[in-house]
C-alpha positions, 0 to 999 in steps of 0.5 A: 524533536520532530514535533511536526510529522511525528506521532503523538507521545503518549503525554501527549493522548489525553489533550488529543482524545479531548480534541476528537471527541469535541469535534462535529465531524469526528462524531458524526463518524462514529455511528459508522465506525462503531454503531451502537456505541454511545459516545459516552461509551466511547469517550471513556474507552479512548481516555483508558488508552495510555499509549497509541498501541493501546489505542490500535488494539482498543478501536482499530483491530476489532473494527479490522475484524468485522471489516474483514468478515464482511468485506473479504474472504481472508486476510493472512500474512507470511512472515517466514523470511523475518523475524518478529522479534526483530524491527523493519521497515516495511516497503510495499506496493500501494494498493489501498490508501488506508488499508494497506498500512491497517491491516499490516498494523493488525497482521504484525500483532497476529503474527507475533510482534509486539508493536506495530509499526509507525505509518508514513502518511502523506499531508495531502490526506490530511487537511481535516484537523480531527483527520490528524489528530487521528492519524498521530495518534494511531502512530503515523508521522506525516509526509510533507508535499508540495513544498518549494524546492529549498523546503522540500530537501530540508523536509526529506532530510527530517523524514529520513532523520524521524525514520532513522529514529523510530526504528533504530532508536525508538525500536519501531516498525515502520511503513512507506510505499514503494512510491508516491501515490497508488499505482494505478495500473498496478505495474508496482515500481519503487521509485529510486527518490524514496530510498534517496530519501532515506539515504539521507541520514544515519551514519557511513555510507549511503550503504550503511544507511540503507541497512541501519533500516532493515528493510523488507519488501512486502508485497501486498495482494488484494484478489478484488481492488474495490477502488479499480473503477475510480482508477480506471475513471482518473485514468481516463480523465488524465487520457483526455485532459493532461491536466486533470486534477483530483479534488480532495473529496475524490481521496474520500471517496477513495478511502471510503470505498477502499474500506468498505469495498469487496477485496476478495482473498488478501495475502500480504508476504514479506520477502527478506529483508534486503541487508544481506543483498545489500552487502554485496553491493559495496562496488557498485556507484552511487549514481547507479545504487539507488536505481540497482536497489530498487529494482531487487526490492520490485522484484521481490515484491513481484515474486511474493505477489499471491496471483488470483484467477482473476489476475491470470484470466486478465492476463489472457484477455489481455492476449486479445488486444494490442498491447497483449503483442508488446507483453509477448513480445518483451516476455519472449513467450505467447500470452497463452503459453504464460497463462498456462506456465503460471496456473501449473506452476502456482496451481491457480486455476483460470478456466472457462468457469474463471473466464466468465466470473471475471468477465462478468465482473469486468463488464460491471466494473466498466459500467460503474467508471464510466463518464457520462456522455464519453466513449470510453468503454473501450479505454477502461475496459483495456486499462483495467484488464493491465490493472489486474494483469500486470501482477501476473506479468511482473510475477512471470518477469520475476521468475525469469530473472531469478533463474 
């Protein structure tokens, strides 16, 4: 069943593991991820795994830990509002194309959960047959793209149908982006398709479906996005050609530099988990429920998104330009009056101090997307002052709205 998309069972690990290790490309990886290890070493840790959660505590947590010491300042993950002895679904921005689901596998495990969770991973990062080996094993189940339009809709219908399962028949956590694909500008939205999609399966109403999966928004916040200059850069290519198209090794290099890349302080937060908002829902249609619920997941996930100074310092550089009127202007309030509202009320400092580590940071950042022969400083010097301010304007938005 779901033998496709599904992660592998635990039979079904030993036949995997032998496929990695003969693999070229998956060795020549590994001095990277765990340097000094011999492949023997390494052949005979993966064979003692029995199941995939012993896999992700056996390799991918302690290589987590050394990332983390070397490449942030923190990681930390509030779970009051939820239960761990409980299942969800977890349904978050999307920041980092590895990490987001990574850390939050290591996270569940420091917070007390006895698993992790089962990731949806979209098939496009997944070209390389070790690539998926890998991934099945480490419990992720595949999302399927670019199908034709009759295949498409039989292939959401089984990915409702596998998460419908895993978490309510094989007791799983489970996690899926808020949308398809990383916000770019960082204006986090839920896209009304993805809870469609899950509202495909289960029994009773689209109501009832959307409860059997317990979901729980999760707002995930990276002080320092490693990845913001390659945005800026897509986003500058798509600017001056619509129909500019990213190659398979620009997810690499993404990847890569998602995982190695400096993120600063990383909190994760989960909200509550929106069965109880769901219940009173049960008048509103169903052309406009989908719509209704994403909307209250964004606006949780904005509420619990940690603000960093650079996110307010970018907020009041933004004030500056143009588009800093439109943000006055649909928040009713002045630029520097929000700044202000948000360091007193959150106690995140944005002084002069801030200023000039951020705008030292930006110049930088602006000098790394840059494309050759182009003038286009300007251009991503604006795009990644919204990257990191609409967090900030989404968090004041939110504040507003549950007053």
């Amino acid at each position: 069943m779901f033998d496709e998309i599904r992660p592998y069972y635990p039979e079904e690990l030993p036949e995997a593991y032998e496929r990695l290790l003969a693999d070229r490309q998956f060795r020549a990886v590994l001095p990277y991820v765990l340097p000094d290890v011999p492949v023997e070493q390494v052949a005979a840790m993966m064979r003692s795994c029995k199941d995939n959660l012993e896999f992700q505590k056996m390799f991918c947590y302690g290589f987590l830990e050394k990332l983390l010491a070397k490449a942030s300042t923190g990681c930390d993950m509030d779970i009051s509002a939820i239960d761990n002895n409980r299942r969800y679904t977890f349904v978050s921005n999307h920041r980092d194309i590895v990490l987001d689901s990574a850390l939050l596998d290591k996270l569940l495990i420091d917070t007390g959960f006895t698993t992790t969770c089962e990731i949806a991973i979209g098939d496009n990062l997944l070209s390389l047959p070790w690539v998926r080996d890998l991934v099945r094993i480490n419990k992720s189940f595949i999302v399927q793209r670019s199908l034709p339009p009759r295949q498409m809709l039989m292939a959401s219908r089984e990915l409702s149908e596998y998460m419908h399962y895993a978490v309510g028949e094989k007791n799983e956590n489970v996690w899926i982006a808020q949308r398809e694909g990383r916000a770019k500008d960082s204006d986090d939205r839920t896209q009304a398709a993805i809870l469609k999609m899950m509202a495909m399966s289960g029994e009773g109403t689209a109501l009832d479906r959307l409860t059997a999966l317990h979901i729980v928004p999760l707002a995930i916040s990276y002080e320092y996005d490693p990845c913001d200059y390659l945005k800026a850069r897509e986003l500058w290519c798509r600017h001056v050609d619509p129909g500019f198209r990213k190659t398979a090794n620009d997810d690499v290099v993404s990847m890569r530099t998602g995982i190695m890349g400096y993120k600063g302080a990383i909190h994760y937060h989960c909200a509550p988990c929106i069965d109880d908002y769901l219940r009173t829902l049960e008048g509103v249609s169903k052309s406009e429920l989908f719509d209704v619920v994403a909307a209250h997941i964004d606006r949780q996930i904005h509420l619990h998104y940690r603000l960093f100074p650079s996110n307010l310092v970018a907020l009041r550089m933004l004030g500056a330009e143009e588009d800093g009127n439109v943000v006055a202007k649909n928040c009713g309030k002045s630029i520097d009056d929000m700044v202000a509202w948000l360091s007193c009320h959150l106690s995140v400092a944005c002084g002069e101090a801030e200023e000039k580590a951020f705008d030292d940071y930006l110049s930088q950042r602006v000098a790394m997307a840059h494309v050759d022969g182009a003038d286009d400083t300007a251009f991503l010097r604006l795009i990644l002052l919204k990257m990191y301010a609409n967090p900030a304007i989404n968090h004041y938005k939110g504040l507003e709205l549950s007053v």
